[in-house]
C-alpha positions in Angstrom: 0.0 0.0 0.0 1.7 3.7 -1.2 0.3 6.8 0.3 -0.2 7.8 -3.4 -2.9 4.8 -3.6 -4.8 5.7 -0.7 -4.3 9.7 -1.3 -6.2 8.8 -4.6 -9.0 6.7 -3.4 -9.3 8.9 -0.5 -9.5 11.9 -2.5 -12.1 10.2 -4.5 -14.2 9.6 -1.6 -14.0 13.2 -0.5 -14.6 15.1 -3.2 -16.6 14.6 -6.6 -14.9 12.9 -8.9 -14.5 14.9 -12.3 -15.6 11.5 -14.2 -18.7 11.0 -12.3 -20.7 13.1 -14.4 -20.1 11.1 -17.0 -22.3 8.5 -15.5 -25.4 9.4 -15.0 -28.4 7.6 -15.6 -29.1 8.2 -19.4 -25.4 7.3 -20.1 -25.4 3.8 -17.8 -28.2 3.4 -20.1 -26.3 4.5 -23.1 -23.6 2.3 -22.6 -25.1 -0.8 -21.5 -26.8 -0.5 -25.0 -23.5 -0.2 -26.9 -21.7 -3.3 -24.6 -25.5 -5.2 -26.6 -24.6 -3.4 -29.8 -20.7 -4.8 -29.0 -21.7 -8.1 -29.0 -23.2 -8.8 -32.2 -21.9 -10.7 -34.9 -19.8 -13.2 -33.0 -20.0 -15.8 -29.5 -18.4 -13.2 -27.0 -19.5 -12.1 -24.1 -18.4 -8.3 -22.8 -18.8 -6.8 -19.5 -18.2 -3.2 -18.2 -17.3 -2.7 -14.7 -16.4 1.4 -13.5 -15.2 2.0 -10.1 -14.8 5.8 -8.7 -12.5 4.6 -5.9 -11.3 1.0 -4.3 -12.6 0.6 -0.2 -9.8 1.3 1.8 -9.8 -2.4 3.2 -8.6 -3.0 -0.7 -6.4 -0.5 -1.0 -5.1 -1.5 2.9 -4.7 -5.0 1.6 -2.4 -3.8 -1.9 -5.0 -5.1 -3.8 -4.2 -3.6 -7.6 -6.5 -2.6 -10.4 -5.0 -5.8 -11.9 -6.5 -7.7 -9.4 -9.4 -6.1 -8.9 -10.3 -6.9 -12.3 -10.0 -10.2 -11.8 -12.1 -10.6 -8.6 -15.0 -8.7 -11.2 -14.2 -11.1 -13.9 -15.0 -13.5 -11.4 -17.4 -11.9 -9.5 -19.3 -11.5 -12.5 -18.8 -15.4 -14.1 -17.2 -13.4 -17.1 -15.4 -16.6 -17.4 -18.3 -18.9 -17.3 -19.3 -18.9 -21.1 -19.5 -22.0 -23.2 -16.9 -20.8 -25.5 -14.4 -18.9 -22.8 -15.0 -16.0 -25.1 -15.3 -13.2 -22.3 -14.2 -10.1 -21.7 -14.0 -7.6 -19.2 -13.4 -4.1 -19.5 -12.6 -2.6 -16.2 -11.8 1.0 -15.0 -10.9 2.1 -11.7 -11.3 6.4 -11.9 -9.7 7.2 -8.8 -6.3 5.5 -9.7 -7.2 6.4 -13.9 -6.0 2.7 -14.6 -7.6 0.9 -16.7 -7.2 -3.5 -17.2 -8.6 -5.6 -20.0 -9.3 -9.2 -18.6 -10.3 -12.2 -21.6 -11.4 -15.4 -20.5 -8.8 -18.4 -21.9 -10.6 -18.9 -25.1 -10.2 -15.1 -26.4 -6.4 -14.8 -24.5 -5.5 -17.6 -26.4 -6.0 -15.4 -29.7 -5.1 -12.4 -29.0 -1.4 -11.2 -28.1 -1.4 -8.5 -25.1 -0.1 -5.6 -26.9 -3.9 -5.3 -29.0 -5.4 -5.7 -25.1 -3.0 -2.8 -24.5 -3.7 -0.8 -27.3 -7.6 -1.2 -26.9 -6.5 0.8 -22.7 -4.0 3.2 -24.4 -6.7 4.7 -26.7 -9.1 5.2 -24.1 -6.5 6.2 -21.6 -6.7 9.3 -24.1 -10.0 9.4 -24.8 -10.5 9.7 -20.8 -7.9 12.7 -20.5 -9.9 14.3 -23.2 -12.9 13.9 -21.6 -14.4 11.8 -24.3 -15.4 9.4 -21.4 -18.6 8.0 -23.5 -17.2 7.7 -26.4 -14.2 6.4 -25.8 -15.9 3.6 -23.4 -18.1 3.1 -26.9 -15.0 3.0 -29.0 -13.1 0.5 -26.7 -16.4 -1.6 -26.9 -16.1 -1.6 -30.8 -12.7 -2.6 -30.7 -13.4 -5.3 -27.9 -16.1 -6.7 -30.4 -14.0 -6.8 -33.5 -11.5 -8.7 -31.5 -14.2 -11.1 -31.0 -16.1 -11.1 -34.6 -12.3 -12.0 -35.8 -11.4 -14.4 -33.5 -15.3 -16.5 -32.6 -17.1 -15.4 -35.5 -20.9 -16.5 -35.7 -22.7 -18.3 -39.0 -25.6 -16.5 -40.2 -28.7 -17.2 -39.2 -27.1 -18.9 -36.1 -28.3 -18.5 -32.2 -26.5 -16.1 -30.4 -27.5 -16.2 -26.9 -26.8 -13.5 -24.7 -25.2 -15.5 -22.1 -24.5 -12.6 -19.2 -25.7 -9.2 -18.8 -25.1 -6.5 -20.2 -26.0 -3.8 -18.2 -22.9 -1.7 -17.1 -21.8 -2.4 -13.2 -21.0 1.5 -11.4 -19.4 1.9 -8.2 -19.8 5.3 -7.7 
């Protein structure tokens, strides 16, 4: 645990948090649409988890973004899809990080650095204050990830096999 981690989350806690805004009701709504939008045309699954700060037990404990990813990936059964074609996109506003987590049947496919490209460009879309957009733009790039790498036939069932409503901690 650094003092800069819990200055952040603190800080977070104290006073509003610039990005908040950004989530308001109409654009939870908004976005949950695009993560349905996102997954069409292939046998992915796509979450979207935003958290304004971490508890202090979690930041106490050294827990990082990484990891907090991973307990939402599992929190969420991201990885509990028939084809292990999951993905969670998770940011954590206090600390501006920002972790891509793809179940074993997508990681498989795809090499880190187009994971890491998808969180650079919406790193910058985030300082730009393109916070919607850029959460819609990482979603389209998520799902052509997917459509490349688990494809569906046409005409063929695609069931929505988790939610896709967009989880906010404010």
């Amino acid at each position: 645990m650094t003092n800069k981690r819990v200055w952040q989350n603190l800080r977070a806690q104290l006073s509003p948090n610039p990005y908040r805004q950004y989530f308001n009701d109409a654009n939870r709504q908004r976005l949950s649409q695009e993560i349905a939008k996102a997954e069409q045309g292939h046998r992915g699954e796509i979450r979207l988890v935003v958290e304004s700060q971490l508890p202090f037990s979690v930041v106490r404990s050294g827990t990082t973004a990484r990891q907090r990813a991973i307990h939402w990936f599992s929190e969420l059964h991201v990885w509990d899809t028939e084809e292990n074609s999951g993905i969670l996109l998770y940011i954590l506003l206090a600390e501006r990080k920002i972790e891509i987590v793809a179940d074993r049947g997508i990681h498989k496919l795809v090499d880190q650095v187009e994971w890491n490209s998808i969180c650079a460009q919406l790193q910058n879309e985030l300082a730009a204050a393109h916070v919607v957009e850029g959460l819609s733009e990482a979603l389209s790039a998520c799902a052509r990830l997917l459509r490349q790498h688990f494809p569906i036939a046409e005409h063929a069932d695609n069931p929505d096999e988790l939610s896709n409503e967009l989880i906010f901690m404010p």
